[in-house]
C-alpha positions as CSV (number, residue, x, y, z in Angstrom):
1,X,55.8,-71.1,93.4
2,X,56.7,-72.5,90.2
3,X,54.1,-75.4,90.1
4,X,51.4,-72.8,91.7
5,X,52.0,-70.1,88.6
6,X,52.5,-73.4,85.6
7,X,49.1,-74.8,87.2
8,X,47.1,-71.5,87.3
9,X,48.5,-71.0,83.7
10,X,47.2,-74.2,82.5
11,X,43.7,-73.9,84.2
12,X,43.4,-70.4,82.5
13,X,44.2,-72.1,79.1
14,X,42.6,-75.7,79.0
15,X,39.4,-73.5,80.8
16,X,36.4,-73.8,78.5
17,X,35.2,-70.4,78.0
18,X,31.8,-68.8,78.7
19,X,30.6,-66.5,76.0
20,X,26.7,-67.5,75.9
21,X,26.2,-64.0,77.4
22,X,28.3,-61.8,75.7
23,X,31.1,-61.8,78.5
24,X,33.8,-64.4,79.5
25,X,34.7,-66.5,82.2
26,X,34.2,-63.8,85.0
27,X,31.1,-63.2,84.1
28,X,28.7,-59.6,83.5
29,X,29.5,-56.4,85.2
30,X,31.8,-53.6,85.2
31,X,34.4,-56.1,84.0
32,X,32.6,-57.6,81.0
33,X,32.0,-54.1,79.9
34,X,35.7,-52.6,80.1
35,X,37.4,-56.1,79.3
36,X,35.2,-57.9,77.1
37,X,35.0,-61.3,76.1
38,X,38.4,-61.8,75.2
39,X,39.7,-65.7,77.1
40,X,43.2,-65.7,78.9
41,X,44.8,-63.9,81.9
42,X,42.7,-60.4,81.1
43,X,39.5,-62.3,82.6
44,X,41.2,-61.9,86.0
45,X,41.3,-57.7,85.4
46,X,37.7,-58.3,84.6
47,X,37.1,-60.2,87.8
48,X,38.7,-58.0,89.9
49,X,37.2,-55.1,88.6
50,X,33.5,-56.9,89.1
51,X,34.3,-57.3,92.6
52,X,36.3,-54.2,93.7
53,X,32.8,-52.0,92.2
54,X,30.2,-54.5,93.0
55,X,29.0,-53.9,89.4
56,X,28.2,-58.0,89.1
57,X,25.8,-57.9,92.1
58,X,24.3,-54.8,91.1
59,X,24.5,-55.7,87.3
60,X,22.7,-59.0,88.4
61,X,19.4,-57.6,90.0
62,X,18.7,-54.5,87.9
63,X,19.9,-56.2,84.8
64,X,22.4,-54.0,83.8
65,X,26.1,-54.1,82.9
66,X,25.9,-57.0,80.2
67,X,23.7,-59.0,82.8
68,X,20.2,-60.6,82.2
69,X,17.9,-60.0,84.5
70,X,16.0,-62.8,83.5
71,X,18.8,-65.4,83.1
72,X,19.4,-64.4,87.1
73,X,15.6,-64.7,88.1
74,X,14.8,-68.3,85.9
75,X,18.1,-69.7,87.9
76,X,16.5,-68.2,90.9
77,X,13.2,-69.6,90.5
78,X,14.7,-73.4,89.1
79,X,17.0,-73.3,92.6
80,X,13.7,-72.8,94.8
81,X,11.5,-75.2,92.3
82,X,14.7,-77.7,93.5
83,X,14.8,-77.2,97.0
84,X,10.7,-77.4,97.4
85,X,10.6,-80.7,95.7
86,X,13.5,-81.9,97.9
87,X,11.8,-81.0,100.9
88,X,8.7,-82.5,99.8
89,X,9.5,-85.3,98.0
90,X,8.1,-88.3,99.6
91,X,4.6,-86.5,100.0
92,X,5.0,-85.2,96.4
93,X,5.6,-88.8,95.0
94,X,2.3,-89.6,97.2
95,X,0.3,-86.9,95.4
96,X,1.1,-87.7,92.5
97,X,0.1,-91.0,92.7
98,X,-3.7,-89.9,93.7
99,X,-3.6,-86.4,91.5
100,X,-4.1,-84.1,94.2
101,X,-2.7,-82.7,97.3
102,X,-1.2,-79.5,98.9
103,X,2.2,-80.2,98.4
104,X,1.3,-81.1,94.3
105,X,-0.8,-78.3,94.1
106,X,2.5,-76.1,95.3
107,X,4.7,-77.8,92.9
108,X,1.8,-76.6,89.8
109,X,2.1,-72.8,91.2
110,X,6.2,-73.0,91.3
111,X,5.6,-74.6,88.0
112,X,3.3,-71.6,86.5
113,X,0.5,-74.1,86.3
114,X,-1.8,-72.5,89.0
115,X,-4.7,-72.1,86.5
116,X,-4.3,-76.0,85.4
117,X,-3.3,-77.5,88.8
118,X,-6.4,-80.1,88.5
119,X,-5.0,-80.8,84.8
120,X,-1.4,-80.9,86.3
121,X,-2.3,-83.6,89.0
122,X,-4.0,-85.6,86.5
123,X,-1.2,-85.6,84.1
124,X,0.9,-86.6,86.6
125,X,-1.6,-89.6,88.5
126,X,-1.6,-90.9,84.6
127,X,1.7,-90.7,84.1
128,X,3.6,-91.5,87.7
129,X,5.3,-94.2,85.9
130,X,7.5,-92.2,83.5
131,X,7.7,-89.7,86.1
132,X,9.4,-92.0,88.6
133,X,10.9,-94.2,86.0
134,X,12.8,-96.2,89.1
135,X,12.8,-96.8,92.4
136,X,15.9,-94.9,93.2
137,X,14.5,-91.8,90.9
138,X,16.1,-88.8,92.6
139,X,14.3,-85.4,93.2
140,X,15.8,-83.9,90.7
141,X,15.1,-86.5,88.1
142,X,11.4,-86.2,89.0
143,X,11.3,-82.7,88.7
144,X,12.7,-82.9,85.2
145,X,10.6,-85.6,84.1
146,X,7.4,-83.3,85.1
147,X,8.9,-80.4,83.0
148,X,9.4,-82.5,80.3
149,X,6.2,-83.5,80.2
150,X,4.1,-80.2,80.8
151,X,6.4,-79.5,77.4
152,X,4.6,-82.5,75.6
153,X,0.9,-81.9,77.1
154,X,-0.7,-79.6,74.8
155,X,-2.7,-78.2,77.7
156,X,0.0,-77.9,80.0
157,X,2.5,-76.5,77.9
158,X,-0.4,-73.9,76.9
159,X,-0.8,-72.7,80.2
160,X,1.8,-73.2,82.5
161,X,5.1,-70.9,82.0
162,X,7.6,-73.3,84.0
C-alpha cells in the first residue's frame, strides 16, 4: 500500500500541468469552477466532482463551465478528418496523384475547401511529392502535409477553414 500511495504521490507531482484553458489537470466543469487551477492532490476533488455532476460532459457540448465549445468541436472534427483519411487512404493517395476523385473531393469538404475543391486537387496533383514525402508516409503524416500546405497556398488558405 505503501509503494501504491509514494507512486500516486509522485505521478501527481512530476505530472505536467494543463492550464491552457483556464483549469488543471482534470479538466473544465463543475470542478474547474469550485477548485480552480491550483496543481497537486485538490485536482482529484475537482475530478470527482466533474464526474459525480456530469458538469464536464454537459460543460463540453453547451460550452459552459470553463469549457470551450469550440476547442471540443475542432478536436471533433480533426478526429473524423483522421479516421476518413485512414479509411481512404490508398484511393486518396490515387486522387491525388490525378487531382480529382470522390474520395479527394470528400477530404476538400472535411477540409472546409468545398468552394475550391478543383483548386484543392490541383494543389495537391502538383504537389503529391511533398505530400507523400516517402514511401512509408503514414495517414496521418499526409493529412498534415495537406494542412500545411492549404496554409501556404494563398488561395487555399483564403477559402478553406480547415
Amino acid at each position: 500500500m505503501r509503494k501504491y500511495i509514494l507512486t500516486l504521490g509522485a505521478t501527481l507531482l512530476l505530472a505536467s500541468p494543463a492550464f491552457a484553458a483556464g483549469y488543471g489537470e482534470a479538466g473544465c466543469g463543475l470542478g474547474s469552477l469550485i477548485f480552480g487551477a491550483t496543481p497537486g492532490p485538490i485536482q482529484i476533488l475537482a475530478a470527482t466532482t466533474n464526474g459525480s455532476s456530469y458538469s464536464q460532459g454537459f460543460g463540453i457540448t453547451s460550452g459552459t463551465s470553463n469549457c470551450d465549445k469550440e476547442s471540443s468541436l475542432q478536436a471533433a472534427n480533426e478526429h473524423n478528418q483522421l479516421r476518413f483519411v485512414n479509411a481512404n487512404f490508398p484511393s486518396l493517395a490515387k486522387e491525388m496523384a490525378t487531382g480529382t476523385g470522390e474520395q479527394l473531393t470528400t477530404l476538400a469538404g472535411m477540409l472546409g475547401c468545398s468552394a475550391a475543391a478543383p483548386e484543392f486537387g490541383r494543389y495537391t496533383q502538383d504537389h503529391y511529392e511533398a505530400i507523400f514525402a516517402s514511401a512509408h508516409t503514414t495517414s496521418s503524416e499526409m493529412l498534415v502535409a495537406v494542412k500545411d500546405g492549404i496554409t501556404r497556398n494563398p488561395v487555399l488558405a483564403a477559402t478553406c477553414s480547415n
